[in-house]
N, CA, C and O atoms as a GROMACS GRO file, in nm:
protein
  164
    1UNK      N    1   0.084  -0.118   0.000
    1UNK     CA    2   0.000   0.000   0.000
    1UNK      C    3   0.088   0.124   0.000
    1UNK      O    4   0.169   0.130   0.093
    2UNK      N    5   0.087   0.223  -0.087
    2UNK     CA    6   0.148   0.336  -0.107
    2UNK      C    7   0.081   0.421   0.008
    2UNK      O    8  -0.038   0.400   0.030
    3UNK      N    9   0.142   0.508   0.076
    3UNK     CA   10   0.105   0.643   0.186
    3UNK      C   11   0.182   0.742   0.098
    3UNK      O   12   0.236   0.728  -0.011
    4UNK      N   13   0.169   0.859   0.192
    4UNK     CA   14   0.160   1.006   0.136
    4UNK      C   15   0.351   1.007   0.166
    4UNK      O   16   0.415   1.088   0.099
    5UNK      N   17   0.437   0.902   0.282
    5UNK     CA   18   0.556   0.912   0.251
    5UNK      C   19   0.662   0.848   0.092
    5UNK      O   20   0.783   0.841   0.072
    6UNK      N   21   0.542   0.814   0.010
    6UNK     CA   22   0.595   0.741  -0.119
    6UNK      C   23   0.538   0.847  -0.206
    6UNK      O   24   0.531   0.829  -0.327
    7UNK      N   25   0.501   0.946  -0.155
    7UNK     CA   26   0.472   1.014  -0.272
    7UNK      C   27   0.545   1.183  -0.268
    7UNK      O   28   0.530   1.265  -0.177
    8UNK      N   29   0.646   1.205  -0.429
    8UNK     CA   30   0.707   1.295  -0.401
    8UNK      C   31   0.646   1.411  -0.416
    8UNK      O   32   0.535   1.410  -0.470
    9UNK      N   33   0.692   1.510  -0.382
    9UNK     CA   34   0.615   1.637  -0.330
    9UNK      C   35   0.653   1.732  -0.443
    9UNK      O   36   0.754   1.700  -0.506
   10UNK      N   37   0.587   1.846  -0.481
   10UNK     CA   38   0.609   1.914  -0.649
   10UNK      C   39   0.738   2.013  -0.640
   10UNK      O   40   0.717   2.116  -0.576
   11UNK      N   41   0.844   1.999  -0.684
   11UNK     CA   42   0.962   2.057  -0.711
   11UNK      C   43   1.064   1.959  -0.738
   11UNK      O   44   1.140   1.997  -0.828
   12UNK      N   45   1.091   1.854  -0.695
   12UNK     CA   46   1.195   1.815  -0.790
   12UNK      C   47   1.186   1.780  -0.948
   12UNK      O   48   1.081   1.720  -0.971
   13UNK      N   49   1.267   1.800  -1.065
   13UNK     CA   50   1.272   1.780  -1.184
   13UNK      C   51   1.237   1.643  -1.203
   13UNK      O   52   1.160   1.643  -1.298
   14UNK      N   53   1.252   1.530  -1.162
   14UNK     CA   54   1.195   1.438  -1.196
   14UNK      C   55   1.075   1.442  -1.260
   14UNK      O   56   1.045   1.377  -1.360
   15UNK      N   57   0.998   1.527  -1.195
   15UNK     CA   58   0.817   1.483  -1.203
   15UNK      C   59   0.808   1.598  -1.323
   15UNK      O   60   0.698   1.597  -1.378
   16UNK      N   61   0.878   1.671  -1.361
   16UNK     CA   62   0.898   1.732  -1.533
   16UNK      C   63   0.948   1.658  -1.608
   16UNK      O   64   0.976   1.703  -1.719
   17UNK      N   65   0.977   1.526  -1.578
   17UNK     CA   66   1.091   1.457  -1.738
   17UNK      C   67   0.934   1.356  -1.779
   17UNK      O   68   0.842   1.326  -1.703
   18UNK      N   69   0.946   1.334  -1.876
   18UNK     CA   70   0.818   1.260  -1.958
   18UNK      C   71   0.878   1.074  -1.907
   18UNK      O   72   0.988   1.021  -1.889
   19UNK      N   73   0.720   1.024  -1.900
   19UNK     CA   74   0.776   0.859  -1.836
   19UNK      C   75   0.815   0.801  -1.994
   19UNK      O   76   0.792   0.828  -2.112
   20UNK      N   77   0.874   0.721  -1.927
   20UNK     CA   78   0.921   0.568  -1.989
   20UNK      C   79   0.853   0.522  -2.043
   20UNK      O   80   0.796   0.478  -1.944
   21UNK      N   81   0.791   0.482  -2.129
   21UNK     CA   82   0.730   0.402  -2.204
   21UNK      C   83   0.716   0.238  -2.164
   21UNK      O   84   0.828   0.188  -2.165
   22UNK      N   85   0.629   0.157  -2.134
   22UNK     CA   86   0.640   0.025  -2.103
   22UNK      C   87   0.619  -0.061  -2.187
   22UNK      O   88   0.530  -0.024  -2.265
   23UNK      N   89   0.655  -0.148  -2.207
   23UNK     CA   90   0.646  -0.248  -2.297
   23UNK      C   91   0.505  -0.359  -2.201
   23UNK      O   92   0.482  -0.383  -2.082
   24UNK      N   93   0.450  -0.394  -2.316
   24UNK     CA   94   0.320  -0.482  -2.328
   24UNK      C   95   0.386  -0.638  -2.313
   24UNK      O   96   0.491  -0.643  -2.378
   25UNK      N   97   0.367  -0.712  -2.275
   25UNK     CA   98   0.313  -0.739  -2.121
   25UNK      C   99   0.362  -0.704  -2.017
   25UNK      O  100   0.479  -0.728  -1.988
   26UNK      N  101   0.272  -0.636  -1.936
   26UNK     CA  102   0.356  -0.610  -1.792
   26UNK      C  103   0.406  -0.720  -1.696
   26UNK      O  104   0.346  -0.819  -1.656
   27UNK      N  105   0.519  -0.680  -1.671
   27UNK     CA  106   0.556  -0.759  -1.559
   27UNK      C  107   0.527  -0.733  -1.451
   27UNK      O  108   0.497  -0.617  -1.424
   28UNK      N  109   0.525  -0.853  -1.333
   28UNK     CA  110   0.469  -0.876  -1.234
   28UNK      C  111   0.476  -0.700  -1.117
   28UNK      O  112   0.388  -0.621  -1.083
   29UNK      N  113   0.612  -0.704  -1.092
   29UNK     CA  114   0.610  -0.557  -1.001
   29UNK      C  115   0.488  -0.451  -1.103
   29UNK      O  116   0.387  -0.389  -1.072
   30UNK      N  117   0.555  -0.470  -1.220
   30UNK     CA  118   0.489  -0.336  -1.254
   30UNK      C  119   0.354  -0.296  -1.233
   30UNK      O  120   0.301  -0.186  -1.217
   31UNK      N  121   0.314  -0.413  -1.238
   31UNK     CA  122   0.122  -0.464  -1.220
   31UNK      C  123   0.135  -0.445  -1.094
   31UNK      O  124   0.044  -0.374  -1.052
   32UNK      N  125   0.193  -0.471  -1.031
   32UNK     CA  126   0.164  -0.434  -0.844
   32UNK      C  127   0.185  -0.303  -0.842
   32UNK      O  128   0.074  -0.252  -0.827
   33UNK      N  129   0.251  -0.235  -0.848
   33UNK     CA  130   0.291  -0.101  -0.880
   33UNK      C  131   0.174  -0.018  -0.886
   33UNK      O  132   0.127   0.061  -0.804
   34UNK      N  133   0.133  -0.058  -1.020
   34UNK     CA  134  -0.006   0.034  -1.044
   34UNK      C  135  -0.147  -0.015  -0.996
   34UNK      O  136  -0.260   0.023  -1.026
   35UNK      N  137  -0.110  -0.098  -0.924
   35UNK     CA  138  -0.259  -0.170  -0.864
   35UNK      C  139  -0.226  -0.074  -0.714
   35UNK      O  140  -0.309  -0.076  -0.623
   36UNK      N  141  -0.102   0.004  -0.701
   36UNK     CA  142  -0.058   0.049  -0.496
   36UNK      C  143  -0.132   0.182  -0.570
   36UNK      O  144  -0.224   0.248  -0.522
   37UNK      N  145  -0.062   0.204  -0.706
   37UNK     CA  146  -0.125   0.324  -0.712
   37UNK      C  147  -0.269   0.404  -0.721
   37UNK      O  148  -0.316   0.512  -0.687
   38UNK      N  149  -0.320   0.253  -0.805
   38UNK     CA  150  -0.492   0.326  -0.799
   38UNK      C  151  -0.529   0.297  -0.660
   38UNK      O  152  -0.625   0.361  -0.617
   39UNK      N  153  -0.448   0.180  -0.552
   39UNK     CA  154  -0.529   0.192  -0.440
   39UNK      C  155  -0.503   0.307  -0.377
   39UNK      O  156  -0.604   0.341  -0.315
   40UNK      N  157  -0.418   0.382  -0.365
   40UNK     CA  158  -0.386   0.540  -0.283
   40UNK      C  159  -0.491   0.615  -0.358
   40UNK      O  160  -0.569   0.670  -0.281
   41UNK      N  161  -0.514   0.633  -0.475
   41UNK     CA  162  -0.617   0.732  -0.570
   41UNK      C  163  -0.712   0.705  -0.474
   41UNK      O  164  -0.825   0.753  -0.484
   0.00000   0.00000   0.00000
């Protein structure tokens, strides 16, 4: 489960660089990943 300490806060440049692109099929983390993330949404 993601909390508000996994989530970075607005000023570092990171969160300005464009993502990564993923390749089709996801792998296992990555699917957990975005399953922590819609559960924090």
């Amino acid at each position: 489960m993601l909390t508000m300490k996994d989530i970075i806060r607005d000023g570092p440049p990171t969160l300005r660089q464009k993502a990564a692109e993923l390749e089709l099929p996801l792998t296992k983390e990555e699917k957990e990943t975005l399953i922590a993330m819609r559960e924090f949404l």
